[in-house]
N, C-alpha and C positions, 0 to 999 in steps of 0.2 A: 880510152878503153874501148874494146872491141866490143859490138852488142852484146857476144857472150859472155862476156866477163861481167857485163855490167848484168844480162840475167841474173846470173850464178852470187853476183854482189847483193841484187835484190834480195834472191832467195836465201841468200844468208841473216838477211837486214830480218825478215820477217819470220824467220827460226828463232830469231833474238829476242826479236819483240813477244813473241807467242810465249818465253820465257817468265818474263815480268809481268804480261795478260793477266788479271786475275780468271777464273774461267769463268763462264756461263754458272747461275746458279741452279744447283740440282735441288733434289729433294733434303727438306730439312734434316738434319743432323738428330737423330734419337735423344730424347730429353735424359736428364737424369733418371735412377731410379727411384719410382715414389714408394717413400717409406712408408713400413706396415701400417693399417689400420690395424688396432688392438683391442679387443675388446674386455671389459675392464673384468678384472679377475678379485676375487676376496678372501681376504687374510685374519685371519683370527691369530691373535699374540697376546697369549698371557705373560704378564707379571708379576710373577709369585710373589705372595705378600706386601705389595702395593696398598696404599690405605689412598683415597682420594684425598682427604688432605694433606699429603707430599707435595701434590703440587703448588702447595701456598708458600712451599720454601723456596721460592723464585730459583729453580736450574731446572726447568722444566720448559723450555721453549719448543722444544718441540713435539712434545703432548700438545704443551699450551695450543701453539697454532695449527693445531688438528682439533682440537676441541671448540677452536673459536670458527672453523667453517665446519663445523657437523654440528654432532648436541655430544655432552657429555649428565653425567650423573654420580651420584653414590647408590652404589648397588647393595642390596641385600646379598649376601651367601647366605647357602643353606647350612641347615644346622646336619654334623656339627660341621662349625667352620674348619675343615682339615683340607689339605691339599688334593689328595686321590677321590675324595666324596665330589668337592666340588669341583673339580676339574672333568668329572663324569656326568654330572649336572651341568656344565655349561653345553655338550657336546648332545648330548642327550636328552633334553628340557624334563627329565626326571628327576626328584629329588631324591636325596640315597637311601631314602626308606624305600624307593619302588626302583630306584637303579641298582641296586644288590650291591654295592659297592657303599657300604656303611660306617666306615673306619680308613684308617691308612693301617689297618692292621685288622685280622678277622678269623673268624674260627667256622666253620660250617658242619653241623650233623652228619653229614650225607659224604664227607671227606676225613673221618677219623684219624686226626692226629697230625693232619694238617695244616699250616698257617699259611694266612694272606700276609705278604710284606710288600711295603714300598721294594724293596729289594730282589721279595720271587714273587712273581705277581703274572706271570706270563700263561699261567695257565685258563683259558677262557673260558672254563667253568666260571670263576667269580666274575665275569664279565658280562657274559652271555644274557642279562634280563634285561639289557636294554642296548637298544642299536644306535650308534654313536653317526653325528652326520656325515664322516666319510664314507662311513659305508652305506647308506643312503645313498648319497650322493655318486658315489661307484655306480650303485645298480641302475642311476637314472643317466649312465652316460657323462657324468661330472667327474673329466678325471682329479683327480688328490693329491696331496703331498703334505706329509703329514713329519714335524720335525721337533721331538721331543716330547708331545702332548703325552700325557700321562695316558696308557693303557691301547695308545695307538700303535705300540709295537706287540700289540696280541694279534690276533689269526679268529677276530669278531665270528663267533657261530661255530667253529670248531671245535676240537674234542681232543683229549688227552685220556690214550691210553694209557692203565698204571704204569711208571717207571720208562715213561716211553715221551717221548717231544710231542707236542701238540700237532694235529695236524690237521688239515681243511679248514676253511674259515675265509674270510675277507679283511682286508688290509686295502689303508690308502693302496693306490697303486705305485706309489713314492714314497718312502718313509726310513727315519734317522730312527734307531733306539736312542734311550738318553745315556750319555756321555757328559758328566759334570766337568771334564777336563774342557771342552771346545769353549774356547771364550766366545764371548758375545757378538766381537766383528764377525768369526767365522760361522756362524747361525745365521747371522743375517746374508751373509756374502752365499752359501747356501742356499737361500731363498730365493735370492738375485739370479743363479744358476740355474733354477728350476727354471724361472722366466727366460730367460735365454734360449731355450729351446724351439725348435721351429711348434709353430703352432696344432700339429696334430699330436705331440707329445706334451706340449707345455701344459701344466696344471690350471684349475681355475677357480678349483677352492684349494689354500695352504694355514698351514698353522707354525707359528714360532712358539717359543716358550722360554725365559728367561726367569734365571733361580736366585740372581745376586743380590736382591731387594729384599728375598725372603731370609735369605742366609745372614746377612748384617743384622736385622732386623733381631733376628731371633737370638746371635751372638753377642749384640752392642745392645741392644732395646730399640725401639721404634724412633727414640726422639735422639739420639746419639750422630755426630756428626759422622761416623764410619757409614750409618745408613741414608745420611743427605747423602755424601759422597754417591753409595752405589745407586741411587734413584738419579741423579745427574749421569752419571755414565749410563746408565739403560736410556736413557732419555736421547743422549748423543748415542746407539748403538740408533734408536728410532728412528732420528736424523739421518744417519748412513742411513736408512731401509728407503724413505722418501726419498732422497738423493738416488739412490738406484732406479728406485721405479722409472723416476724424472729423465733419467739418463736411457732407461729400456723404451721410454715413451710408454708404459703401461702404466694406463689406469688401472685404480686397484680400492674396494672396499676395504677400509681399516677396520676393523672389531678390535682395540682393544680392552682388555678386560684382567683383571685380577682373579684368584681363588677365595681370597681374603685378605683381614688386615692384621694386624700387629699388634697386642697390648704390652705393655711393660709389668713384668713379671720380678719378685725377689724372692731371695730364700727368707725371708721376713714375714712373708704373704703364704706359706706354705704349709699344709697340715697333713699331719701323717696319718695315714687310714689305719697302721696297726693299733693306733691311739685309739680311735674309736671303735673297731671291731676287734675281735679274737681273730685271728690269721686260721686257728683250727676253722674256725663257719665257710671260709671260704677259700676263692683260687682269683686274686686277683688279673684284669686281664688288660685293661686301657689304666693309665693312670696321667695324669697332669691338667690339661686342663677341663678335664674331664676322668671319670673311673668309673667303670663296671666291674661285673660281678659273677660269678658262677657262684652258687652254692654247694659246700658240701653236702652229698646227700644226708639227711635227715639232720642237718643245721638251719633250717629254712628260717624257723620260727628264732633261732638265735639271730639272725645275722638280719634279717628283719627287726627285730627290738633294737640293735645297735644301728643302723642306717637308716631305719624309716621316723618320722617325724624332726622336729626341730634341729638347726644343728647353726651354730654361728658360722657366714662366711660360703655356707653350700647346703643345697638341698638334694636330697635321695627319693627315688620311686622303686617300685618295681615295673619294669619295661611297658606295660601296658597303661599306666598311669602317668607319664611322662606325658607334661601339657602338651595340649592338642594343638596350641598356635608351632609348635616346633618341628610337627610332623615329621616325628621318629618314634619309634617304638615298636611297629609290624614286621619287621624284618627277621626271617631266623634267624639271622647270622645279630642283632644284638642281643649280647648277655640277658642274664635276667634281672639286675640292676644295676641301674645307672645313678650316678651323682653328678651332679655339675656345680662346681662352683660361682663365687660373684666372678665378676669381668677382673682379671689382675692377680686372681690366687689361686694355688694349685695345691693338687692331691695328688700326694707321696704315697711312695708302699711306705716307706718306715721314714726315720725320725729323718731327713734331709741334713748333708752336711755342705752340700752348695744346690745352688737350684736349676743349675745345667742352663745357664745360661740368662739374658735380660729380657729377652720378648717369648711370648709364644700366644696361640690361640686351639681355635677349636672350641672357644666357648659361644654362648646364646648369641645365636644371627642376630641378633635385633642391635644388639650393643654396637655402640658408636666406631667404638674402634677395630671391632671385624668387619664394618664396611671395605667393601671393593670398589677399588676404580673402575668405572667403564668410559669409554667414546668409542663414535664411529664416525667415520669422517670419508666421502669417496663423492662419485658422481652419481649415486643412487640413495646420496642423503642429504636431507637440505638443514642449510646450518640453522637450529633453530634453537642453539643457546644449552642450558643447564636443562634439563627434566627432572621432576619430583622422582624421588628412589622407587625402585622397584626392584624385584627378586628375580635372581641370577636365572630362574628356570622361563625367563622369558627370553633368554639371549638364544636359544637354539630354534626358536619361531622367528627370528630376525634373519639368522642364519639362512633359514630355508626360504627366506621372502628374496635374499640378497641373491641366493641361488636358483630362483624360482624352480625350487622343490615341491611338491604339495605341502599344505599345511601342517599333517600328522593328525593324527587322533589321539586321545587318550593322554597328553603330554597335559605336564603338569601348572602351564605356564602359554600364554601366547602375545603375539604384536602387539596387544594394546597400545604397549608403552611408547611405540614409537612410529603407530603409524599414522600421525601429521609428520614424521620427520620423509619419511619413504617417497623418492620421488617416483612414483610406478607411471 
């Protein structure tokens, strides 16, 4: 071979090799992306009509094991134990003789011939005497996401001109009205959605609310297998919610908590108020587990001698005289008398020919069986077992410790209860 060729051989030999070479090392290759730090966000979920002992009918594992790394309890509700009172008292740490919200049903002076209902309730005139933690929470810069909580689809502070839509006010910055059709996976997958948001819109206080515990409860009775069933399925909708967090990598405080519980009620236990009063004295206005009273003008003195003193089964006041451990009776919006029955027996307008159902409440907070579930369970509380009961107007001073909110003033209720549990 001529030297040229055998150049030209070389330079070919080391074109080749320079192929296979691996190269000289450069600058290290960019690391993965490091996933978000998160910081932990808190959720309040009520479960309507929940009684804390549900969970001894073993289908509760995942209460159970949120309860066994936080603390849980039996909570007092306030009186009376009804859904809209106390779902405005947990939010608010007022009790509904000073939260205006005194009924799930209500009549006001100042609003002639108008009624409060679960059903029209949007008007934030009956709302307006106490400020609920979202919107606290809004004004300190906490954004919200508020998803079926009773009275969170009003416009908090605004006003409704007559025959006109409410308008100004504050509202979570996020919020579902309630919609009893969305089942329970899509509440919580909703909540999961909020979380998914990049972090200058993502929420950091949220609220669920789940109705299927109270529904059974009230249609079957408390101790009926239709109402194990529906406290096993909330319990696995729970499950889905930790399984989401787990999956967002977001920590998250748990508040769960109930409105109340559940007595077993029959048309057996049932007494008809036309029986003991004349209907002419009066305009009855709440009746079941509980009844008030308007009087016809100049019937006072009738309708008094028929309702007030002795009566087997329930006792009657006039509003001002309603025991002082129940702290009800100042509000304008209650009637001028009230009755309450024992725990388990109800007041009919007239003679009852079924009793609308096997459970219901609304009677004396103190009784066993209006007890509420509570737990809370997150990285801002340390597991420290069962706590002695306490009253639901302390869960909105917990709320605001979780958020570090200020304290509040003038609230009906504060931490006591759980600050050894607070890891601050």
């Amino acid at each position: 071979m001529r030297w040229t060729s055998r150049i030209v051989a070389a330079a070919l030999c080391a074109a080749l090799q320079a192929c296979v070479t691996p190269p000289l090392a450069g600058p290290p290759a960019p690391s993965a992306v490091v996933a978000e730090v998160r910081a932990p966000v808190t959720i309040l979920v009520s479960i309507d009509g929940f009684r804390p002992d549900y969970r001894a009918r073993g289908v509760t594992p995942n209460l159970d094991a949120l309860a066994a790394r936080g603390i849980s309890a039996a909570m007092r509700p306030s009186f009376p134990s009804k859904t809209f009172p106390n779902h405005w008292t947990l939010v608010t740490g007022l009790r509904p003789d000073r939260n205006g919200i005194v009924s799930n049903a209500m009549e006001d002076s100042r609003l002639p011939g108008v009624k409060f209902t679960m059903a029209d309730s949007q008007d934030p005139f009956w709302w307006n005497a106490a400020e609920p933690i979202w919107v606290t929470a809004e004004r300190a810069g906490v954004r919200s996401a508020t998803l079926f909580w009773p009275g969170s689809n009003v416009a908090w502070g605004g006003t409704k001109p007559k025959d006109k839509k409410p308008v100004g006010g504050v509202r979570a910055e996020d919020w579902w009205p309630y919609d009893i059709a969305v089942p329970a996976q899509q509440r919580v997958a909703s909540v999961i959605d909020w979380l998914r948001r990049p972090a200058a819109t993502r929420p950091k206080f949220l609220t669920l609310y789940f109705d299927t515990v109270d529904t059974a409860g009230h249609t079957y009775g408390p101790d009926a297998a239709e109402t194990t069933a529906a406290v096993a399925d909330v319990d696995a909708s729970i499950g889905t919610l930790v399984a989401g967090l787990r999956a967002l990598g977001q920590p998250a405080n748990l508040v769960i908590v109930a409105d109340h519980g559940m007595a077993a009620t029959s048309a057996q236990r049932t007494i008809a108020i036309d029986k003991i009063a004349d209907p002419a004295d009066y305009r009855i206005f709440d009746s079941g587990p509980f009844a008030s009273f308007y009087p016809v003008a100049g019937h006072e003195a009738a309708l008094e001698k028929a309702l007030l003193g002795k009566h087997s089964h329930f006792d009657c006041w006039r509003k001002a005289d309603i025991p002082a451990r129940l702290h009800y009776g100042t509000n304008p919006r209650i009637p001028p008398y009230f009755c309450l029955p024992e725990t388990g027996w109800l007041l009919a307008k007239t003679t009852p020919t079924d009793a609308g159902g096997l459970g219901n409440h609304g009677y004396d907070s103190a009784a066993p069986e209006m007890a509420a579930v509570f737990i809370a369970s997150g990285p801002a509380i340390r597991p420290l077992g069962t706590l002695p009961p306490f009253d639901n107007v302390d869960v909105a001073p917990l709320l605001r410790d979780l958020l570090r909110l200020p304290a509040g003033t003038g609230l009906d209720g504060d931490d006591a209860p759980f600050r050894a549990a607070l890891d601050k």
